[in-house]
C-alpha positions as CSV (number, residue, x, y, z in Angstrom):
1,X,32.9,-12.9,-7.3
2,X,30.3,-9.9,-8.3
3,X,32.8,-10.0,-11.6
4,X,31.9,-13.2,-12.2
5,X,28.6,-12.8,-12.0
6,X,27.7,-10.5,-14.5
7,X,28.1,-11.5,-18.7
8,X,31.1,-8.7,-19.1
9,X,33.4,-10.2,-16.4
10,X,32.7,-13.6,-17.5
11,X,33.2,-12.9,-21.4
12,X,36.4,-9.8,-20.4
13,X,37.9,-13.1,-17.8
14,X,37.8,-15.9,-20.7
15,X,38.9,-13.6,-23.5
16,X,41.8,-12.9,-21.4
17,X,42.4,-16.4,-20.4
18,X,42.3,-17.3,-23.9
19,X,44.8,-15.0,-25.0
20,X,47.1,-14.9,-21.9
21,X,47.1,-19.3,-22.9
22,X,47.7,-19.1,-26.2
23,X,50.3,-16.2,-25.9
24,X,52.2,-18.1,-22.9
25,X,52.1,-21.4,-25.4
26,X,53.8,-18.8,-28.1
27,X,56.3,-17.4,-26.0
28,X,57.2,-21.5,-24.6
29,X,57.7,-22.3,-28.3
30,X,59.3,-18.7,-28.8
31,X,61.6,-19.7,-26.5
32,X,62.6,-22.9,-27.5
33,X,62.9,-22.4,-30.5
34,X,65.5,-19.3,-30.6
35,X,67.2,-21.4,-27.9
36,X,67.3,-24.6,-30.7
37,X,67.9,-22.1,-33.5
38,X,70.8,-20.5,-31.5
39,X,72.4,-23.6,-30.6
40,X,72.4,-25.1,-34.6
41,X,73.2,-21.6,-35.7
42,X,76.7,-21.9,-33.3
43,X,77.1,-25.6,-34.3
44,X,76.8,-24.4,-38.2
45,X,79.4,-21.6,-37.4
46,X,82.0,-23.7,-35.4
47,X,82.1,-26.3,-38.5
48,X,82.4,-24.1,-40.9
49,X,85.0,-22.3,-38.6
50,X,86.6,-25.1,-38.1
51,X,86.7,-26.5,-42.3
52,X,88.5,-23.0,-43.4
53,X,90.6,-23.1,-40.5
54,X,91.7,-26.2,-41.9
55,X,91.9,-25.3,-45.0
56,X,94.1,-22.1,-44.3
57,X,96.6,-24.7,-42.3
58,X,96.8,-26.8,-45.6
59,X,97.0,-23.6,-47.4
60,X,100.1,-22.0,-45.6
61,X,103.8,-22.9,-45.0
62,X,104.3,-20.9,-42.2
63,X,102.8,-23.0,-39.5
64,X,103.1,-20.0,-36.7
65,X,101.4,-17.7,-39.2
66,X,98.4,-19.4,-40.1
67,X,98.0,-20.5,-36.5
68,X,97.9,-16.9,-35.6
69,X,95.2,-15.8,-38.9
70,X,93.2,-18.6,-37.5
71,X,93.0,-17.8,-34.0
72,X,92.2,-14.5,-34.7
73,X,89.5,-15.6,-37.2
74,X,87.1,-17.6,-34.5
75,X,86.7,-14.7,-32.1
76,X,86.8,-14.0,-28.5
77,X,84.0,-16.3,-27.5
78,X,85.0,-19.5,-29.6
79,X,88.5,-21.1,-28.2
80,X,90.8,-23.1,-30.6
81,X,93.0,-25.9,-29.6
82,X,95.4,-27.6,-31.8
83,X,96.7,-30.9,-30.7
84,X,99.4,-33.4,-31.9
85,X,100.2,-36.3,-29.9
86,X,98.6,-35.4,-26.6
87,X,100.5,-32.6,-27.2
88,X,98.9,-29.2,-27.2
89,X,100.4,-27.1,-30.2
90,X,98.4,-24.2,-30.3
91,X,95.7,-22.5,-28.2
92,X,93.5,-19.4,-27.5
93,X,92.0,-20.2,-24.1
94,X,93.6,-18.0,-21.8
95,X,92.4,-19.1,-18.8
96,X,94.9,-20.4,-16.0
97,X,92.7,-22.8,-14.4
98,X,91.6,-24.4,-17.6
99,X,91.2,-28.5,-17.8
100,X,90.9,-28.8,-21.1
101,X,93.8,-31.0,-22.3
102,X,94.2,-33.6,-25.2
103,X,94.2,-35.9,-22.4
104,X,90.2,-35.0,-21.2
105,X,89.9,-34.5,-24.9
106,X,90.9,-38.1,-25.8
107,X,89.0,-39.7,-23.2
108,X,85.4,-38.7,-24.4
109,X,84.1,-41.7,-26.4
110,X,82.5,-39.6,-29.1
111,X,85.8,-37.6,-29.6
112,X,87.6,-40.9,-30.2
113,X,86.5,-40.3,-33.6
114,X,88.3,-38.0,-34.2
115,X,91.6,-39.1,-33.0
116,X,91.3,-42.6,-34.4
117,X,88.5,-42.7,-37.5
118,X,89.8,-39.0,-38.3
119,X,86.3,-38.4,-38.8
120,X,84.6,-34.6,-37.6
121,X,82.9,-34.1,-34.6
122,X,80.1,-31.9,-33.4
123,X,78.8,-32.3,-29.5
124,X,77.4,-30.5,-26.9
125,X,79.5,-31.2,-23.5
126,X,80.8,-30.2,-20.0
127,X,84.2,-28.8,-19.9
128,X,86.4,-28.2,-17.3
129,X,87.1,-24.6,-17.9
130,X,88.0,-23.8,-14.3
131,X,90.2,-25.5,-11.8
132,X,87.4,-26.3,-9.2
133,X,86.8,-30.1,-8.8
134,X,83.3,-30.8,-10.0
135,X,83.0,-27.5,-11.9
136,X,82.2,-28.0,-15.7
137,X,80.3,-25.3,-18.2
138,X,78.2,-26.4,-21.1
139,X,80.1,-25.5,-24.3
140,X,79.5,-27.0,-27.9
141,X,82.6,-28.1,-29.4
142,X,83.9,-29.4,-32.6
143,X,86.4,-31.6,-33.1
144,X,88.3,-32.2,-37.1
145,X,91.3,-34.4,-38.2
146,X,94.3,-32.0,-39.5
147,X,96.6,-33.2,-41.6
148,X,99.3,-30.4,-41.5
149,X,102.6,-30.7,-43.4
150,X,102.1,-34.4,-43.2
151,X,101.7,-34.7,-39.5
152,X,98.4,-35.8,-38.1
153,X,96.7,-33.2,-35.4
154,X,93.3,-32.4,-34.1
155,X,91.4,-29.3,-34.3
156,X,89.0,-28.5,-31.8
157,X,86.8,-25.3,-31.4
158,X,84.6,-25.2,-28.6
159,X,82.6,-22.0,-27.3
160,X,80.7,-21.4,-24.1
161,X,76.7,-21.6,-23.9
162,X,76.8,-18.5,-21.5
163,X,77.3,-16.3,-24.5
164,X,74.2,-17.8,-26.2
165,X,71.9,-17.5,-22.9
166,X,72.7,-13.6,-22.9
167,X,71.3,-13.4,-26.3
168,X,68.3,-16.0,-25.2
169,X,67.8,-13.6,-22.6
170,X,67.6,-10.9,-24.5
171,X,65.3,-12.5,-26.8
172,X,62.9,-13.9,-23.5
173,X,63.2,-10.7,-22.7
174,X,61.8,-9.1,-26.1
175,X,59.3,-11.7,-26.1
176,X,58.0,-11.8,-22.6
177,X,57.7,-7.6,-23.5
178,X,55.3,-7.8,-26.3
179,X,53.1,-11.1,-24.8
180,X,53.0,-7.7,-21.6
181,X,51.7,-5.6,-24.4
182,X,50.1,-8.7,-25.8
183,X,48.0,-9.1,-22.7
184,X,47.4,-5.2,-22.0
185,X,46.1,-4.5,-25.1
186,X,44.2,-7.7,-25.2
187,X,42.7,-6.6,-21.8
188,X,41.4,-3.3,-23.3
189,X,40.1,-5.1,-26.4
190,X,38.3,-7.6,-24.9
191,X,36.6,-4.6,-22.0
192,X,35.5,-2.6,-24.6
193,X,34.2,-5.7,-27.0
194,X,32.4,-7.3,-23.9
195,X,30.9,-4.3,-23.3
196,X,29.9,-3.1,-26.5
197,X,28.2,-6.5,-27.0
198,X,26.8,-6.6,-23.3
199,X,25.5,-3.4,-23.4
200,X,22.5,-4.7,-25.7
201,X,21.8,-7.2,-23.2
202,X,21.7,-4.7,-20.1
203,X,19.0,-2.8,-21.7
204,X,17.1,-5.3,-22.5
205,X,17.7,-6.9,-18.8
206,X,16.7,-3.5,-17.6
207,X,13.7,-3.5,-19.7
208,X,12.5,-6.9,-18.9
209,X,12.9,-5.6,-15.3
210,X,9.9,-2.8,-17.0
211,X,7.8,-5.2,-17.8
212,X,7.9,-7.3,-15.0
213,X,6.8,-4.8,-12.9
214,X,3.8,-4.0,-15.2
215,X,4.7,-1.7,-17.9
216,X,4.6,-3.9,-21.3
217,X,5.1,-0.8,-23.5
218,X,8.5,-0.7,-22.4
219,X,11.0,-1.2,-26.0
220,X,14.3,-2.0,-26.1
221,X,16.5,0.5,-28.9
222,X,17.5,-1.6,-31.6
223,X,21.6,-0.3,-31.9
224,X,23.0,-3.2,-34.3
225,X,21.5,-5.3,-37.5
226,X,23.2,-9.0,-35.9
227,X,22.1,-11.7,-33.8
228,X,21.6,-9.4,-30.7
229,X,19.5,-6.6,-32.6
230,X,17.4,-9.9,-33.5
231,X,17.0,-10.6,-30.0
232,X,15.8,-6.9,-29.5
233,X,13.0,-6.6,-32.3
234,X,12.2,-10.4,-31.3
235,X,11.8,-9.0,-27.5
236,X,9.9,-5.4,-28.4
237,X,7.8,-8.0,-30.6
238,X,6.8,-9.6,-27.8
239,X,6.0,-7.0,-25.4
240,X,3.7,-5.6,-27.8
241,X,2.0,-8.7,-28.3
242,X,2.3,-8.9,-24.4
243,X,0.5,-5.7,-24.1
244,X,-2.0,-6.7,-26.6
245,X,-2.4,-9.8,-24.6
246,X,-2.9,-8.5,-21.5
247,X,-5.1,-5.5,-22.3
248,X,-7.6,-8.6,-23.7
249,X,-7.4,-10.3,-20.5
250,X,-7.6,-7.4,-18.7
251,X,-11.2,-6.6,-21.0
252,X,-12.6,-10.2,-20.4
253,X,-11.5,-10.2,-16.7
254,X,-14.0,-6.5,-16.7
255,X,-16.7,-7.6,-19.2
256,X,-17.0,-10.6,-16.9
257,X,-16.6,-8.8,-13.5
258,X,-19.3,-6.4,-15.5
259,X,-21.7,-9.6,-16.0
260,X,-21.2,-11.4,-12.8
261,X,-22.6,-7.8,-11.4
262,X,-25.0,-7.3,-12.8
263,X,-26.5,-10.9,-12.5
264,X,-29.0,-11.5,-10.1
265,X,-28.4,-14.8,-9.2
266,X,-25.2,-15.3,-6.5
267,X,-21.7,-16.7,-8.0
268,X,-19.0,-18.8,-6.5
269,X,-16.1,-20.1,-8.0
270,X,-13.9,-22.2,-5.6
271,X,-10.9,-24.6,-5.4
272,X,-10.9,-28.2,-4.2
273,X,-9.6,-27.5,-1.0
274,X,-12.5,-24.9,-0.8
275,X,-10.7,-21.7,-1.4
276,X,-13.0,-19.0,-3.2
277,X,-11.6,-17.7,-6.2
278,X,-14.4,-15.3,-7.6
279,X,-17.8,-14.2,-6.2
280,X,-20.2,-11.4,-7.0
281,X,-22.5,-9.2,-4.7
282,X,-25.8,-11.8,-4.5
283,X,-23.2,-14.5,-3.5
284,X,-21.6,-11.9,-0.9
285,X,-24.8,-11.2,0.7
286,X,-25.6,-15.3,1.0
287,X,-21.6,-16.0,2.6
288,X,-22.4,-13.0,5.0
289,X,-25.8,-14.6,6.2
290,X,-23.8,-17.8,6.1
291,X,-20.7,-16.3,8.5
292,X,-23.5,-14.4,10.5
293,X,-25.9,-16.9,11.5
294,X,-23.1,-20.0,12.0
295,X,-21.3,-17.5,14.0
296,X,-17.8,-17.3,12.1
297,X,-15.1,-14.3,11.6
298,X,-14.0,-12.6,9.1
299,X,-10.9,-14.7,9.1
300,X,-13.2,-17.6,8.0
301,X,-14.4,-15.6,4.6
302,X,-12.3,-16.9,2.5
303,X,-13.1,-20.7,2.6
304,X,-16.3,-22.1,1.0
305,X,-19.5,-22.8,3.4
306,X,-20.2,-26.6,4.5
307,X,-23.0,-26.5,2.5
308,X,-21.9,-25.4,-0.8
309,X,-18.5,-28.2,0.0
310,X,-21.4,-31.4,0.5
311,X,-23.0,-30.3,-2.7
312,X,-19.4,-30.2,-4.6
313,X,-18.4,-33.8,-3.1
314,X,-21.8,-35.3,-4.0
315,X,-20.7,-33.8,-7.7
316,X,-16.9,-34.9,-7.9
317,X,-18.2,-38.1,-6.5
318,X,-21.2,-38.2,-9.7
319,X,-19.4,-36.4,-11.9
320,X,-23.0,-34.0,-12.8
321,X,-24.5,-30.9,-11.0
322,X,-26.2,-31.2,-8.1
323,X,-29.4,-28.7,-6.2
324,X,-29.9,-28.3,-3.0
325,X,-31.7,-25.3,-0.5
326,X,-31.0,-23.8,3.0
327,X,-32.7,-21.1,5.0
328,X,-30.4,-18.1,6.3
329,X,-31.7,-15.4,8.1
330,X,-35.3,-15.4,6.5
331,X,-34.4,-16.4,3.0
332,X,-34.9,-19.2,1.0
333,X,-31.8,-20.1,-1.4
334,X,-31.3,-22.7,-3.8
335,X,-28.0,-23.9,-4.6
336,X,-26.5,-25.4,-7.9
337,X,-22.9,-26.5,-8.0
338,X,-21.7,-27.4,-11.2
339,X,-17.7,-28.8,-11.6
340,X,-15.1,-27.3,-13.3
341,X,-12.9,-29.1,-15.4
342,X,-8.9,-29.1,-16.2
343,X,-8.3,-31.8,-19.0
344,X,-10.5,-34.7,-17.4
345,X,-9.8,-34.0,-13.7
346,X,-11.9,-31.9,-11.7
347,X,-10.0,-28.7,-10.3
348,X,-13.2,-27.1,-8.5
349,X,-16.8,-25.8,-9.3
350,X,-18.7,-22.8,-10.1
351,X,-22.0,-22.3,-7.7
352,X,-25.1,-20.9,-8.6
353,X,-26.9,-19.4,-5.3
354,X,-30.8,-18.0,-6.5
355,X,-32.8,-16.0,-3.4
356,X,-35.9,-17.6,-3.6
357,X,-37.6,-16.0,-1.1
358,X,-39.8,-13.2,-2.9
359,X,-40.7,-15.6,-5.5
360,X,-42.0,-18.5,-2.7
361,X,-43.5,-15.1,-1.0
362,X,-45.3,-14.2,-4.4
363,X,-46.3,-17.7,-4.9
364,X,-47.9,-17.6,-0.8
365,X,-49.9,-14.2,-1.5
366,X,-51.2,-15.9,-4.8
367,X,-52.6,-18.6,-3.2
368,X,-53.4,-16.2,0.2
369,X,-55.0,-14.0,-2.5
370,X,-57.3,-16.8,-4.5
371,X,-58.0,-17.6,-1.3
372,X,-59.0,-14.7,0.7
373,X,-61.0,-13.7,-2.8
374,X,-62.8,-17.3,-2.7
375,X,-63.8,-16.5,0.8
376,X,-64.6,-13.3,0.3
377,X,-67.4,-14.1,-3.2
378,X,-68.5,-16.9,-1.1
379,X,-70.7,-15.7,1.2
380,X,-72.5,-13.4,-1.5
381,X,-72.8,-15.8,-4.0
382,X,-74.5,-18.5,-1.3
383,X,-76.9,-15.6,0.0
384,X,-77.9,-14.9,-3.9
385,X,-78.0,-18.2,-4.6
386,X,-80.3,-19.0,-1.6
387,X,-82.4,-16.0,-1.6
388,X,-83.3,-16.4,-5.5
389,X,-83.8,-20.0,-4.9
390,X,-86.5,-19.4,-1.9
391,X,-87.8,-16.4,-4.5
392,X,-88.5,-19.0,-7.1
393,X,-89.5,-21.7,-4.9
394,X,-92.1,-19.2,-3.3
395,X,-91.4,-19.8,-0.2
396,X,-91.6,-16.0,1.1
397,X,-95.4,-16.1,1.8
398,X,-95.8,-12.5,1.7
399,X,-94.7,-9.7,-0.6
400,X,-92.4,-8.1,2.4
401,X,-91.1,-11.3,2.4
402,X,-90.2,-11.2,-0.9
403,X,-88.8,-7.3,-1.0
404,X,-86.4,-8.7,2.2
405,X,-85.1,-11.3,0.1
406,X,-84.3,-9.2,-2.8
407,X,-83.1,-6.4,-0.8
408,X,-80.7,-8.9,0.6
409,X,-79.8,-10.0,-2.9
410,X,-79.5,-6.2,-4.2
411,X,-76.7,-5.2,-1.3
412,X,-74.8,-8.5,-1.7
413,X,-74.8,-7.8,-5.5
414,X,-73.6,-4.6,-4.4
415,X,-71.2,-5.8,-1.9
416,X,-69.8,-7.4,-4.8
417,X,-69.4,-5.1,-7.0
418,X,-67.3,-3.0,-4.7
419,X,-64.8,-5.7,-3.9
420,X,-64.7,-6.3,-7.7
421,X,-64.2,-2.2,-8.1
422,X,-61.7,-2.3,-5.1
423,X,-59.8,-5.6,-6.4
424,X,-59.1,-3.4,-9.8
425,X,-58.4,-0.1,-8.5
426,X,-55.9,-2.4,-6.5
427,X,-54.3,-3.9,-9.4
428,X,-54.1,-1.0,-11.1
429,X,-52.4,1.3,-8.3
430,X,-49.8,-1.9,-7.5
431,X,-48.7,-1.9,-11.4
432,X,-48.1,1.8,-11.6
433,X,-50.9,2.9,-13.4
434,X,-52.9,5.0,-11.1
435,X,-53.5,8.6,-11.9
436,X,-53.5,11.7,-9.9
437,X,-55.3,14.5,-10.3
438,X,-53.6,17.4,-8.7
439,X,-55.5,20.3,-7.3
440,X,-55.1,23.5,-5.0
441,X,-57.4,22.3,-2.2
442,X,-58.7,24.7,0.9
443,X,-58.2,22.3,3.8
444,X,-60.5,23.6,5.8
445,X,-64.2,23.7,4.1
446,X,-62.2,19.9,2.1
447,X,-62.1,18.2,5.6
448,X,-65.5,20.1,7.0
449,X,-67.2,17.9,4.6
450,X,-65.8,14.7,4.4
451,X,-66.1,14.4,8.3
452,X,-69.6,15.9,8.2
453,X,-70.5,13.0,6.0
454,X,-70.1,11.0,9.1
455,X,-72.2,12.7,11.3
456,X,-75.2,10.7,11.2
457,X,-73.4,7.5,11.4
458,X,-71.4,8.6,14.3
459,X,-74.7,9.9,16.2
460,X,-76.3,6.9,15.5
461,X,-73.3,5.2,17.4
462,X,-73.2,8.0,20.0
463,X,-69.7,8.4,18.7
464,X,-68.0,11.9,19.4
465,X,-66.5,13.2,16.0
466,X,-64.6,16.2,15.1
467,X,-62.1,18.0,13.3
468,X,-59.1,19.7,14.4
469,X,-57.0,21.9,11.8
470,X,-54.1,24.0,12.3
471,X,-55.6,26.5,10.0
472,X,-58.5,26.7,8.2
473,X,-57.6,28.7,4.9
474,X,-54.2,27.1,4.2
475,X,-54.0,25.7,0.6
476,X,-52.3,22.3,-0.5
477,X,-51.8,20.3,-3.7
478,X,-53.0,17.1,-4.1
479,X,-55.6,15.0,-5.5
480,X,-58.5,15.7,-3.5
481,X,-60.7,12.8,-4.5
482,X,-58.1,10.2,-4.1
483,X,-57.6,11.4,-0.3
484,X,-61.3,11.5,0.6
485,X,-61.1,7.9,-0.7
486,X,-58.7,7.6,2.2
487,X,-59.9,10.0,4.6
488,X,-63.5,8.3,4.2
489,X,-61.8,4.8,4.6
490,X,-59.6,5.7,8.3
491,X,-62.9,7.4,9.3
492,X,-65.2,4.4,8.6
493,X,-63.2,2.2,10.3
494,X,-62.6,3.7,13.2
495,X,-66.4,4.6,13.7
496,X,-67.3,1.2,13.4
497,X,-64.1,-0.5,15.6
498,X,-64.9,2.2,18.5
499,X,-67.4,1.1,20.8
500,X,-70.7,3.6,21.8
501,X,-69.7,6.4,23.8
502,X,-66.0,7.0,22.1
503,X,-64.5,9.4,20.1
504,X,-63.2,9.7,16.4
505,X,-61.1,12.8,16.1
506,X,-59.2,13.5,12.9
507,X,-56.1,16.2,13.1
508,X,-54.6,18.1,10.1
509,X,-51.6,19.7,10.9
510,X,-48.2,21.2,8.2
511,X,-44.7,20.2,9.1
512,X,-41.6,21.8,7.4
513,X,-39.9,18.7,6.9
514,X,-42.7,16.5,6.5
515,X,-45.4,18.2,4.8
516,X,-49.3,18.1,5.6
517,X,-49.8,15.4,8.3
518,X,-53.5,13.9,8.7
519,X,-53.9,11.7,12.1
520,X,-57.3,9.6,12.4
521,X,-57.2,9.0,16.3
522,X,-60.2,6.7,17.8
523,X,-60.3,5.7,21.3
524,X,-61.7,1.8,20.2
525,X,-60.2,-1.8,20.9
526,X,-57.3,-1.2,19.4
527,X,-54.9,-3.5,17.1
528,X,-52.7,-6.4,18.5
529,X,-48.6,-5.4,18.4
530,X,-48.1,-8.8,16.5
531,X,-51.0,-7.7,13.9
532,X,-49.8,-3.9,13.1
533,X,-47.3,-5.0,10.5
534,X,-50.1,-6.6,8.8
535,X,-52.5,-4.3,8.7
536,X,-51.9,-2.7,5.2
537,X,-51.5,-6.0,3.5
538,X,-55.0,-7.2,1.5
539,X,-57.7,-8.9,2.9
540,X,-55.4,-9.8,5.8
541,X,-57.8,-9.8,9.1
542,X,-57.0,-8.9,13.3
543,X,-60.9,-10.0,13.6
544,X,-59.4,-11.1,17.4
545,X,-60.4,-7.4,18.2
546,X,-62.1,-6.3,15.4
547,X,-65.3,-7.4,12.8
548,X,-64.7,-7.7,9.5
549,X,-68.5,-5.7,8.9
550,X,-69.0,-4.8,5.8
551,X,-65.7,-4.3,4.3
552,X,-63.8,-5.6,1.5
553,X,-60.6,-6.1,3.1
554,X,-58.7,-3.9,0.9
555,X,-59.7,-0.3,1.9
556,X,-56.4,-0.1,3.8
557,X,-54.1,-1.5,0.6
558,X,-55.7,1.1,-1.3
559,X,-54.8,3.6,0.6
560,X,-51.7,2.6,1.1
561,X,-50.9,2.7,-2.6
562,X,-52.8,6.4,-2.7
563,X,-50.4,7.6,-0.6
564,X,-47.6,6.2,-1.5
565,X,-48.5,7.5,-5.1
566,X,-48.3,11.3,-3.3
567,X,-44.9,10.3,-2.5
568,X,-45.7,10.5,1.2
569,X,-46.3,7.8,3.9
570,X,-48.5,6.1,5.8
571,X,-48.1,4.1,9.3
572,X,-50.4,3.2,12.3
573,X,-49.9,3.2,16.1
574,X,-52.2,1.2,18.2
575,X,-52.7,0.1,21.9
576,X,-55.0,-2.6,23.0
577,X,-58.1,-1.3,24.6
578,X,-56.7,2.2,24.0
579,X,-57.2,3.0,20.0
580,X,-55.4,3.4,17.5
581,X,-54.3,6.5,15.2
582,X,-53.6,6.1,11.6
583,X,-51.3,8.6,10.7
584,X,-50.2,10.1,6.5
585,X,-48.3,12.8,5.3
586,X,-48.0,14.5,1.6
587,X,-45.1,16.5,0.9
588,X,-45.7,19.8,-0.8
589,X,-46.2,19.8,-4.5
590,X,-45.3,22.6,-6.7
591,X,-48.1,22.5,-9.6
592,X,-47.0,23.3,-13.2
């Protein structure tokens, strides 16, 4: 069966097939036709046996004699037997229990012609030879009028067909012998020519194997110039275009992978049935919010969210894109599905999934922004406009009156000027083009002064304030005008948000990991835990505990940005009716 199978067995099995056929059809016909040309070969002998025999009879006196040269002329396998009158005269068959007479003779209808048309005879029959009843051997005989001496007689020679099967078995025999070596060598021609022409073909079987499994540089030796070495070239021919091919697809597939990346908007190509065939990292983030907040496994990750599958029924339904938006886990997304065609049918769709959530956030502090700066000028601008409008009206009746009034003009024109100065400084710090000046700074005469400018303020307030330092003459780099902006800001603030009686204590201290720390502590009303992630965004207000005063609104976003410009940090702890300590570090800087 395994034989079968494979292209050698099948060409070696029909090859010998073919031959064993046609050599069994020659060795039929062999057969038959030394068995034919045997049997006219002894039918040709006996006559012409038989005419000189006759003709010696006719030739001779001696009737004993010429009997005797002509019995010894047919041989020991051919009888002779003379008859005259249903009378035998002469006769070379030996044998006892012969039943050959002129009487079984006569009584053969073809033989009659020989006894009454006097006409020769040549015939295939059964003779009796032997004395057994039923018993009769094929033997061709041939039966001639003699005219001998003026009496009429009959020849008749007949011989036996067992002397001719002895030489038709010899002949089956010769002929069955080389069909044997026939076959054999037949059998080794067709192994070897099967094999020299399946050989080819395993190699390249072997090496289509090659490429299957991934290796399309895999070529097939090219052995002969015919229809097989063809087949070889044709195949190496197209494993390199293969190759070619596939290292193309292979560059698309990764210039692709490469720009769905790199894209900042989420990807999702899916199926019909919702299957996902491609995504990139946006659209990963978006299914894990999906799976997270609607509470699926990671089993489910694999199938397209509800969402995205309305938006791609609305579109094979329509047959255009369609938008739509949801809300996961703080972020706003938009969605666009667009279809994806095969011919004129729909086979899926590609969607587009676009975080909007820091551009709606940027449009909210815009608008926050314009508005908190409206508020902000609005006051100022309605005391100047009101004060310069009772100044030109003359309403002030005196000329204290009038120095009020334009002292309250001069510190809102001031007041404005510093949120004007802050609101630049501001921008500038946010777009990355503040400056620092780096210096080697004493810390303890730099934070001597900056808290001794608040001295007067605090006493006014009957506010404690001190210093604490870790050590007086340690030296640190930074930009010293930038952090007395800050320092002068958390020191402000908490004077005025601590009530009379309290205490503003500001604490310098060096950390290995973290640097020099600086901690404004105040014992005032302290920030709301809802407000404290708020606190360093502009002009945002926790005027629940605290007054706004005189401030702009942006000292703390200012210093915010100065800090982070050090590369350090800044946060705030706070406790309601306990204080609050603002707390920023700058990591050590080597100067150039």
């Amino acid at each position: 069966m395994m034989l079968w199978r494979s292209v050698v067995g099948k060409l070696w099995i029909t090859i010998l097939f073919l031959v064993s056929f046609v050599l069994l059809i020659l060795t039929v016909l062999l057969v038959e036709f030394f068995q034919n040309f045997q049997m006219d070969q002894v039918k040709e002998d006996l006559s012409n046996s038989g005419n000189r025999i006759v003709q010696i009879l006719k030739a001779h006196n001696d009737s004993e004699l010429s009997l005797q040269i002509a019995g010894d002329m047919v041989g020991k396998d051919t009888k002779m037997l003379v008859i005259s009158n249903e009378h035998v005269v002469y006769s070379t068959d030996e044998t006892p229990d012969s039943r050959v007479t002129p009487r079984f003779l006569r009584e053969d209808d073809d033989l009659q012609s020989v006894f009454l048309d006097r006409k020769p005879v040549v015939k295939e029959m059964q003779l009796p030879l032997t004395n057994a009843v039923n018993q009769y051997s094929s033997a061709i005989v041939v039966g001639l009028p003699l005219d001998h001496h003026g009496k009429k007689e009959e020849l008749f020679l007949y011989q036996t067909l067992e002397s001719m099967e002895e030489g038709t078995h010899s002949a089956t025999k010769f002929i069955l012998l080389a069909a044997g070596v026939a076959i054999i060598l037949t059998t080794i021609f067709a192994f070897f020519l099967s094999t020299r022409i399946t050989s080819p073909l395993r190699k390249m079987r072997e090496a289509a194997f090659e490429v299957a499994r991934g290796k399309f540089d895999t070529k097939v030796p090219i052995l002969t110039q015919d229809e097989i070495g063809e087949l070889a070239t044709a195949f190496n021919q197209m494993g390199k275009q293969l190759n070619f091919n596939m290292n193309a697809l292979s560059q698309e597939k990764e210039h692709l992978s490469s720009i769905l990346s790199s894209m900042a908007d989420g990807v999702i190509t899916f199926n019909k049935d919702g299957t996902i065939l491609e995504t990139n990292p946006p659209a990963e983030r978006f299914l894990q919010s999906w799976h997270f907040e609607k509470g699926y496994t990671h089993q489910d990750g694999d199938t397209v969210p509800l969402v995205l599958m309305s938006l791609f029924d609305q579109t094979e339904r329509l047959g255009r894109e369609q938008v739509g938006g949801i809300t996961l886990q703080g972020h706003d997304w938009v969605l666009i599905v667009s279809p994806l065609y095969t011919n004129d049918n729909i086979r899926g769709a590609v969607a587009i999934i676009r975080d909007m959530t820091e551009e709606r956030k940027l449009d909210k502090l815009r608008k926050d922004f314009i508005a908190n700066v409206s508020h902000e000028l609005r006051t100022p601008i309605s005391m100047l406009q009101g004060y310069s409008e009772a100044i030109l009206d003359d309403i002030a009746g005196s000329d204290e009156e009038k120095k009020e009034m334009a002292r309250v003009i001069y510190d809102e024109s001031l007041r404005m000027g510093r949120l004007v100065n802050d609101l630049l400084d501001l921008g500038r710090m946010e777009a990355g083009h503040i400056t620092l000046n780096y210096d080697s700074i004493e810390l303890g005469p730099y934070l001597s002064r900056i808290t001794n400018k608040f001295l007067g303020l605090a006493k006014e307030k009957d506010i404690q304030i001190n210093a604490v330092m870790e050590d007086n003459h340690v030296q640190w780099q930074f930009d010293p005008d930038r952090i007395e902006q800050v320092l002068t800001n958390l020191i402000d603030n908490a004077i005025r948000h601590t009530p009379e009686g309290g205490k503003v204590q500001v604490v310098q201290s060096i950390d290995d990991r973290l640097g020099l720390v600086f901690e404004v502590r105040d014992s005032g009303s302290g920030i709301p835990e809802e407000d404290l992630a708020f606190v360093f965004e502009r002009f945002y207000k926790a005027d629940k505990a605290r007054t706004r005063g005189s401030g702009t609104g942006l000292g703390l976003a200012i210093a915010k940005n100065i800090i982070d410009a050090h590369e350090g940090y800044i946060t705030v702890n706070s406790l309601v009716d306990k204080g609050t300590t603002f707390t920023f570090n700058l990591p050590r800087k080597m100067l150039k």
